[in-house]
C-alpha positions in Angstrom: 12.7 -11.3 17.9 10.7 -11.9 20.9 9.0 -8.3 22.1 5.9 -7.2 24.1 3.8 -4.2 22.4 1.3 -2.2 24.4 -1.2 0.3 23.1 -3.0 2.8 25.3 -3.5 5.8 23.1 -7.4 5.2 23.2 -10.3 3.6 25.5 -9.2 -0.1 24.7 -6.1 -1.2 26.7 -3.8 -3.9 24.5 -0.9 -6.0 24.7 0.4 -8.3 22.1 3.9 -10.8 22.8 4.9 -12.1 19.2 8.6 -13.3 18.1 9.6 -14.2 14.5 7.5 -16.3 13.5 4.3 -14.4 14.7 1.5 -13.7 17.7 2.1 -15.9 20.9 -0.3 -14.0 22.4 -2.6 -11.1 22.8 -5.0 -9.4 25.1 -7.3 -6.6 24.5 -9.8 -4.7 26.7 -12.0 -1.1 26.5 -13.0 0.6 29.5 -13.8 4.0 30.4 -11.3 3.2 33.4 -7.8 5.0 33.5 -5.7 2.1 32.1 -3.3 2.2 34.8 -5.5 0.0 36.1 -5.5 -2.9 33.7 -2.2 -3.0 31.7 0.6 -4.3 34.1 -1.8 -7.5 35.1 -2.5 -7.9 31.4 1.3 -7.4 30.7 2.0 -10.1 33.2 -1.2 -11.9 31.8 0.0 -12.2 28.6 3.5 -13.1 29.3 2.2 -16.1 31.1 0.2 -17.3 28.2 3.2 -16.6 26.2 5.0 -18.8 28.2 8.1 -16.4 28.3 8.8 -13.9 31.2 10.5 -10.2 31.4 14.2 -11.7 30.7 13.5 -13.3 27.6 11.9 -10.4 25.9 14.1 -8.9 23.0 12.5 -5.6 23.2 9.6 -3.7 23.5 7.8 -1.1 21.6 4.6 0.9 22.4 2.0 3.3 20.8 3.1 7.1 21.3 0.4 8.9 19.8 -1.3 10.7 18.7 -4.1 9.9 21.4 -5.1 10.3 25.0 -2.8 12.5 27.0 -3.3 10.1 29.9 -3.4 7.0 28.4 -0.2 7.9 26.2 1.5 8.5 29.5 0.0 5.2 30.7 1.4 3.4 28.5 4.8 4.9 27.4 5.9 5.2 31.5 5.1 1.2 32.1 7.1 0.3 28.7 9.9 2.6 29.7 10.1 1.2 32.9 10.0 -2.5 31.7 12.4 -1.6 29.3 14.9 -0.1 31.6 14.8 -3.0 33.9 15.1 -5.4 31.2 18.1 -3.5 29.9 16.2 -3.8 25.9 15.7 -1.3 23.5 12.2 -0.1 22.5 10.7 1.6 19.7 7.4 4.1 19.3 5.2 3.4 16.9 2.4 5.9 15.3 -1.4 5.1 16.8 -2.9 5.9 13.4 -0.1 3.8 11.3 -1.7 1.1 13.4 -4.6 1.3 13.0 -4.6 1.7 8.8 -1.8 -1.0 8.6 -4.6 -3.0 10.0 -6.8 -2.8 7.1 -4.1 -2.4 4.6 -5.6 -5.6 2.9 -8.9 -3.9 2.3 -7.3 -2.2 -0.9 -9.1 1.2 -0.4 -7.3 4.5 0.6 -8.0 4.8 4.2 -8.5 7.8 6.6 -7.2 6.8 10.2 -8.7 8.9 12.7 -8.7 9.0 16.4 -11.7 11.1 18.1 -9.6 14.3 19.4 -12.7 16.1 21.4 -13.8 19.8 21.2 -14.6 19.0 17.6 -11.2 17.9 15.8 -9.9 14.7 15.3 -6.2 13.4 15.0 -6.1 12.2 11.2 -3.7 11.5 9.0 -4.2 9.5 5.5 -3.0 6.5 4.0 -2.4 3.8 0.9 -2.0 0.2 0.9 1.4 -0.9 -0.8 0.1 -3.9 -1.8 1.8 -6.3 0.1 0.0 -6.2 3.4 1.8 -2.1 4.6 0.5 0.9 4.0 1.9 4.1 3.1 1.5 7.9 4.3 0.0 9.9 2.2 -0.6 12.9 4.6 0.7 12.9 8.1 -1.2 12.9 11.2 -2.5 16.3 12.6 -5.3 17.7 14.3 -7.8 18.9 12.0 -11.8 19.4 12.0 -13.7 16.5 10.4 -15.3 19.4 8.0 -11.8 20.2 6.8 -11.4 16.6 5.3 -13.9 16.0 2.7 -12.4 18.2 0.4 -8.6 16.8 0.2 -10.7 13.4 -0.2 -10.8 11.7 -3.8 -12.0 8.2 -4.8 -13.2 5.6 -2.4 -12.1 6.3 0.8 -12.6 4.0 4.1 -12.4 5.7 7.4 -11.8 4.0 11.0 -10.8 4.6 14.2 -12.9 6.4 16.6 -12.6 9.6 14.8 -14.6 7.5 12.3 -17.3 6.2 15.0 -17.7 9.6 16.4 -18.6 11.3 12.7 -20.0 8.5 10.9 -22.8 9.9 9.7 -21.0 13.8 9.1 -18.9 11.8 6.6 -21.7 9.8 5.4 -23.7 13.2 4.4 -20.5 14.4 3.1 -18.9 11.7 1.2 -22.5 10.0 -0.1 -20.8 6.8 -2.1 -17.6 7.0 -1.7 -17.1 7.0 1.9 -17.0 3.4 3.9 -16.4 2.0 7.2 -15.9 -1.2 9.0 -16.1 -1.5 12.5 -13.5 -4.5 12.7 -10.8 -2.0 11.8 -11.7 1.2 14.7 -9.9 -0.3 17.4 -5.9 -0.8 17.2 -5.2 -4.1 17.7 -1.7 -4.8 19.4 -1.0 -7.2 17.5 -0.3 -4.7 14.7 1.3 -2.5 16.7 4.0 -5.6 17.2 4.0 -6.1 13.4 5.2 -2.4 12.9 7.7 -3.0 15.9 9.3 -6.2 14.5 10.0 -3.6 10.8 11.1 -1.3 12.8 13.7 -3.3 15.0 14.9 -4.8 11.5 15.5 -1.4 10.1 17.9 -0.4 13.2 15.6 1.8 15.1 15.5 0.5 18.2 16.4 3.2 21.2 17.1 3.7 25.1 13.7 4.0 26.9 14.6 7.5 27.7 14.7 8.6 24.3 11.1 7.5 23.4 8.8 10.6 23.3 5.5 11.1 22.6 3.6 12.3 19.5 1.3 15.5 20.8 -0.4 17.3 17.8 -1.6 19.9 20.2 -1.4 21.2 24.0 -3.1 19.5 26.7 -5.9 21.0 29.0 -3.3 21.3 31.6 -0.8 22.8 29.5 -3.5 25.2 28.3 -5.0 25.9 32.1 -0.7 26.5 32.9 -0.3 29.2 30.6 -3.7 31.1 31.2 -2.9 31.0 34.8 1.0 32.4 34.2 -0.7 34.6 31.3 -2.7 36.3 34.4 -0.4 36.3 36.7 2.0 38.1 34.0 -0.9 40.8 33.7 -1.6 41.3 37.5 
């Protein structure tokens, strides 16, 4: 199946074109720049390279979170909209599953964690099945890096940028067990096409409009919202 997978969840920008037989082509960028920016050039950048345009693509899938509010939108409304005109389903795949199916052939039980801000991170944990997947162990929420430590036994590796940010917090708390590999913190679109291609073959491909984000908790706007109606509701 020949499909186009785009990740914006986090500071890098991605987007991977495989078919059946595997990557035709891939291009991956970090910048503290609001993606909108980047991604439709490196969509049609990548394309090219692939050597296929908009009508030949199969379907499309994208990262829905958990992640940046902005860049989630970024990315979901261009796949939408490439999806709608291209008349092909699309399917959503989970930022952290990404990014532990990644190093799913390290062996170790992994912690896949995306850097939430104001002290949490979006975490959820994982196990390698042993033939190149992984599977959930704990799904993804928003939790406190101190919370962690204690649901933790065994080796563990932790990555993403929930990893980068507390390094040395899990270091101090983990001693041994804990390890990291810098390789694995960023999601590589590539693997977020894998995931895609399962996930077509298991019949859950869908309309653009029914793709929705994953939020494990309220934006700053939706917060800033419902203080301003909560005042207004007390004035």
């Amino acid at each position: 199946m020949r499909l186009l997978a785009v990740d914006t969840s986090t500071l890098s920008c991605g987007v991977a074109v495989t078919d059946g037989e595997g990557l035709m082509s891939e291009s991956l960028f970090t910048s503290r720049q609001t993606h909108s920016r980047h991604l439709l050039g490196m969509v049609e950048e990548t394309l090219s390279r692939s050597g296929l345009s908009l009508g030949d693509l199969e379907g499309f899938s994208v990262t829905v979170g958990p992640g940046s509010f902005t860049g989630l939108r970024i990315g979901m409304s261009v796949v939408k909209g490439l999806a709608e005109v291209a008349g092909k389903p699309v399917v959503g795949i989970s930022t952290l599953e990404a990014l532990a199916r990644g190093a799913a052939l390290t062996g170790k039980t992994i912690v896949s964690m995306i850097d939430a801000r104001k002290g949490e991170v979006y975490a959820a944990l994982y196990k390698p099945d042993g033939k190149g997947g992984v599977v959930e162990v704990s799904p993804p929420e928003a939790v406190r890096p101190e919370d962690l430590p204690g649901r933790l036994t065994g080796e563990v590796l932790c990555i993403g940028t929930g990893a980068v940010t507390y390094r040395e917090f899990f270091q101090n708390a983990l001693k041994e067990k804990v390890f990291f590999a810098e390789e694995y913190d960023t999601i590589r679109p590539f693997v977020v096409a894998a995931l895609a291609q399962e996930a077509f073959g298991r019949g859950e491909g869908m309309d653009a409009g029914a793709l929705k984000p994953l939020y494990l908790r309220k934006s700053d706007a939706e917060i800033a919202l419902e203080l301003r109606n909560a005042s207004k509701g007390h004035g």
